[in-house]
Backbone as CSV, one residue per row, in Angstrom:
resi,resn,N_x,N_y,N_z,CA_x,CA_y,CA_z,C_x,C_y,C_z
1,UNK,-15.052,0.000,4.123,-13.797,-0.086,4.827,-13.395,1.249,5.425
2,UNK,-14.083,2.082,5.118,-13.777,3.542,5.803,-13.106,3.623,7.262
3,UNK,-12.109,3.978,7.415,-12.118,3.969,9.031,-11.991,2.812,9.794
4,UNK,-11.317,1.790,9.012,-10.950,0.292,9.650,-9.689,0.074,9.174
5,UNK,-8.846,-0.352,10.239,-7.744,-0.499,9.731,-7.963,-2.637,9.852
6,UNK,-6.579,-2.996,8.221,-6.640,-4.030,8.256,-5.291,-5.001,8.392
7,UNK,-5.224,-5.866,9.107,-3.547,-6.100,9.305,-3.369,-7.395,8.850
8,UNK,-2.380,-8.489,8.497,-2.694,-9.806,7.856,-2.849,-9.841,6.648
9,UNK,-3.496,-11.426,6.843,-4.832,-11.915,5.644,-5.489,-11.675,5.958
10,UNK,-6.712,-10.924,5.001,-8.388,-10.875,5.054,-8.876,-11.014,3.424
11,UNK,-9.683,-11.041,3.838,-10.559,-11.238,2.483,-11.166,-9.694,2.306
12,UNK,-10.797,-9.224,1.992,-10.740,-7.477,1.216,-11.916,-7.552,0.077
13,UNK,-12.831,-6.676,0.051,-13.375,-6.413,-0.640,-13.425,-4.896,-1.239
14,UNK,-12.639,-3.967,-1.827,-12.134,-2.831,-1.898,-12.865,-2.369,-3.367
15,UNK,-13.400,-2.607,-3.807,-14.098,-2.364,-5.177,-14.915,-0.928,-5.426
16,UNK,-14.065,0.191,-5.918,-14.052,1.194,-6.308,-13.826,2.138,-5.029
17,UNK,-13.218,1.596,-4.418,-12.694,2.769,-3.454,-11.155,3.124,-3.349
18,UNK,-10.890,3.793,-2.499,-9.510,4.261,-2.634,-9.081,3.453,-1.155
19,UNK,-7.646,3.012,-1.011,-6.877,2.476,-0.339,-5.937,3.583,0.569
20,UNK,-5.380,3.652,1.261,-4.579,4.482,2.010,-3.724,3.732,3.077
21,UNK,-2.608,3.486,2.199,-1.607,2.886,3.114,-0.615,3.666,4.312
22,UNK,-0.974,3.573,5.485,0.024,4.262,6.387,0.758,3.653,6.685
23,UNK,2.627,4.028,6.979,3.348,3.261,7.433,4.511,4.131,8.035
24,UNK,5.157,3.840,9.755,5.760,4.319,10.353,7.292,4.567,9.825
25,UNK,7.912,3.498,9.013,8.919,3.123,8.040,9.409,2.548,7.329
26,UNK,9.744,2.697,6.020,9.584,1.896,5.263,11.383,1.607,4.730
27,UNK,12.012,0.313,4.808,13.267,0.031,4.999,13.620,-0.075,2.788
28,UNK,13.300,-1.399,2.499,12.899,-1.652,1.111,12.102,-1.281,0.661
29,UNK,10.817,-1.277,0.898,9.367,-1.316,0.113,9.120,-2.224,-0.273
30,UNK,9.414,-3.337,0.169,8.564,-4.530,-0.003,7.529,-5.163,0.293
31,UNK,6.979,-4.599,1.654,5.916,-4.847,2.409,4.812,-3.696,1.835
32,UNK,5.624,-2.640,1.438,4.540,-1.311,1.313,4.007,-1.914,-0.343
33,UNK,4.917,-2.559,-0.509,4.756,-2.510,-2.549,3.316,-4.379,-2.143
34,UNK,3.945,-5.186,-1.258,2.533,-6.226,-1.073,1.584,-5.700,-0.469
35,UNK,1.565,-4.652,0.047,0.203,-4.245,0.678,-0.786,-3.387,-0.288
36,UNK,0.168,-2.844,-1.465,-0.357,-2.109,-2.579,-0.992,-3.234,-3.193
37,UNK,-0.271,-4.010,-3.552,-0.628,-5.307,-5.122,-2.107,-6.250,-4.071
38,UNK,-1.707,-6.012,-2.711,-3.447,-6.256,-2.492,-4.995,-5.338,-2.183
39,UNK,-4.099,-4.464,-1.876,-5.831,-3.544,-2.328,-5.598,-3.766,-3.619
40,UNK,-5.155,-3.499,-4.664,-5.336,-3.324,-6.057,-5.929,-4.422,-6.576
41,UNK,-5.613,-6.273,-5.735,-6.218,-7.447,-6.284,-7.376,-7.082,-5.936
42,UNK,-8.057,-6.443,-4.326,-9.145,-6.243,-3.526,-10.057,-5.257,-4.607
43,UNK,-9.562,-4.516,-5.714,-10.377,-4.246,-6.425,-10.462,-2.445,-6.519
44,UNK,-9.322,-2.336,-5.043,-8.826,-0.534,-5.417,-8.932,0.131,-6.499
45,UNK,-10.025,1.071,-6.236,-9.865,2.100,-7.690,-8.461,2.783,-7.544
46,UNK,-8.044,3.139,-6.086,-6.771,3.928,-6.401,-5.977,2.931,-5.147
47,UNK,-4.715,3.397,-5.227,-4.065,3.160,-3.580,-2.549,4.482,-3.589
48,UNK,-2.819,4.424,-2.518,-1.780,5.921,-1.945,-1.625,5.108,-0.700
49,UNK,0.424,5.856,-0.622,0.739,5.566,0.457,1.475,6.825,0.871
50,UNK,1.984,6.584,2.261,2.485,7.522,3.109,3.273,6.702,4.048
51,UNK,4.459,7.406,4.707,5.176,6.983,5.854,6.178,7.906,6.783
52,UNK,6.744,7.724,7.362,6.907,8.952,8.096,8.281,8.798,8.011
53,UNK,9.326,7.694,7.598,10.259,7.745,7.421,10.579,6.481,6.381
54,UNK,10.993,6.991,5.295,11.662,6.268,3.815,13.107,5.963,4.128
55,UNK,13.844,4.609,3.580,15.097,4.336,3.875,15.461,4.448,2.482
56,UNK,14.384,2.981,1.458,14.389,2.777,0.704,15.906,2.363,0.389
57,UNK,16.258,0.994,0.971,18.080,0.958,1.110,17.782,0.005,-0.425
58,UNK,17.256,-0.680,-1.404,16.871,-1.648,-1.935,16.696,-0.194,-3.410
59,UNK,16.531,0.865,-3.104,16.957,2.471,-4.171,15.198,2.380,-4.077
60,UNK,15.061,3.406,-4.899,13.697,4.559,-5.219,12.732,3.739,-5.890
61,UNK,13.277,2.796,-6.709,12.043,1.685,-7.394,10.884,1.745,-7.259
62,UNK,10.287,1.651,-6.029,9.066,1.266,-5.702,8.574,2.486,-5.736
63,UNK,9.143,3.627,-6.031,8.007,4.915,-5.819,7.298,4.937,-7.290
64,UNK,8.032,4.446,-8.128,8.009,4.195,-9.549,6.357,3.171,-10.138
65,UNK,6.536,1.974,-8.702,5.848,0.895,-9.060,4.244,1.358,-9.906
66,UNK,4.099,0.812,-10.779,2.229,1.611,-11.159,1.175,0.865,-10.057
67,UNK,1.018,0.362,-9.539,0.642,0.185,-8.323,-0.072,1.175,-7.578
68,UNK,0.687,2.150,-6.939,0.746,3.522,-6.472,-0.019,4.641,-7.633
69,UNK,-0.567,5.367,-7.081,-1.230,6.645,-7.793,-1.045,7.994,-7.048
């Protein structure tokens, strides 16, 4: 998956690699926190995210989630 970005449903096969979620902004973290819980089903050894602007109006929770590394 190096160097492919994936958008949707797919059938992910992520098994011992690391995940890297980019995202332009993130309002709740709800979308950032389902995009985590699926690399991690996909078999993510790790997942990390990033975004360029946090609202987080829903509070800090999700930075918390174990999900994230």
């Amino acid at each position: 998956m190096a160097g492919r970005e994936v958008s949707g449903q797919a059938d992910l096969t992520l098994q011992h690699l690391t995940a890297i979620i980019v995202d332009d902004l993130i309002s709740t973290g709800g979308t950032l926190l389902r995009a985590g819980e699926a690399c991690r089903k996909a078999g993510a050894r790790q997942v990390h995210a990033a975004a360029a602007h946090g609202l987080f109006t829903g509070g800090p929770e999700i930075l918390e989630s174990p999900v994230f590394d």
